[in-house]
C-alpha positions, -999 to 999 in steps of 0.1 A, spaced: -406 -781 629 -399 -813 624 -367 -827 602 -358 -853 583 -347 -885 604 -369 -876 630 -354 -850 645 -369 -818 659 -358 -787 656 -370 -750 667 -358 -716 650 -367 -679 663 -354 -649 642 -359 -615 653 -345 -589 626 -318 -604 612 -313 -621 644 -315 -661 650 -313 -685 670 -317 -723 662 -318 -752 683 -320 -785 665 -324 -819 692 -303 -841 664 -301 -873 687 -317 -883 722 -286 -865 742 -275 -841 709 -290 -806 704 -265 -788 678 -271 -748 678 -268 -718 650 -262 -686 663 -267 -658 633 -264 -618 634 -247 -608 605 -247 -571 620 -231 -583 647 -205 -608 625 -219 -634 644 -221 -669 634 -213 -694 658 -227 -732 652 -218 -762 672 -233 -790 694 -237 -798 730 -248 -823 755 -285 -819 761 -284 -821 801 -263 -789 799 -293 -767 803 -267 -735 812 -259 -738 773 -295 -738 767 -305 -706 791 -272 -691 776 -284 -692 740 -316 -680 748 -303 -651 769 -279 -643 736 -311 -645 715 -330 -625 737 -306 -598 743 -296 -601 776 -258 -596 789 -246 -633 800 -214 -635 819 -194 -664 811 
């Protein structure tokens, strides 16, 4: 969905799962990771040529075990 200032950002819940990734500048995407069954809520930003940060979310939202 689109966001004020032209920004762009995507959200997927499952449950009371979510994940969203928000692209706030041309090399900013800042990230809220929610599961309040879990106690998880983690929120922060990263560089957005760090696609491992991306596939690491997305594996979190997803459900799969990601080895840091």
């Amino acid at each position: 969905m689109p966001v004020p200032g032209g920004r762009l950002q995507f959200e997927w819940p499952r449950g009371e799962k979510s994940l969203e990734l928000e692209f706030e500048t041309a090399t900013t995407i800042h990230f809220l990771k929610w599961h309040p069954e879990e106690g998880i809520e983690e929120e922060g930003t990263y560089d957005r040529s760090d696609l491992d940060r991306s596939i690491q979310l997305i594996k979190w939202f997803m459900g799969e075990v990601v080895r840091v």
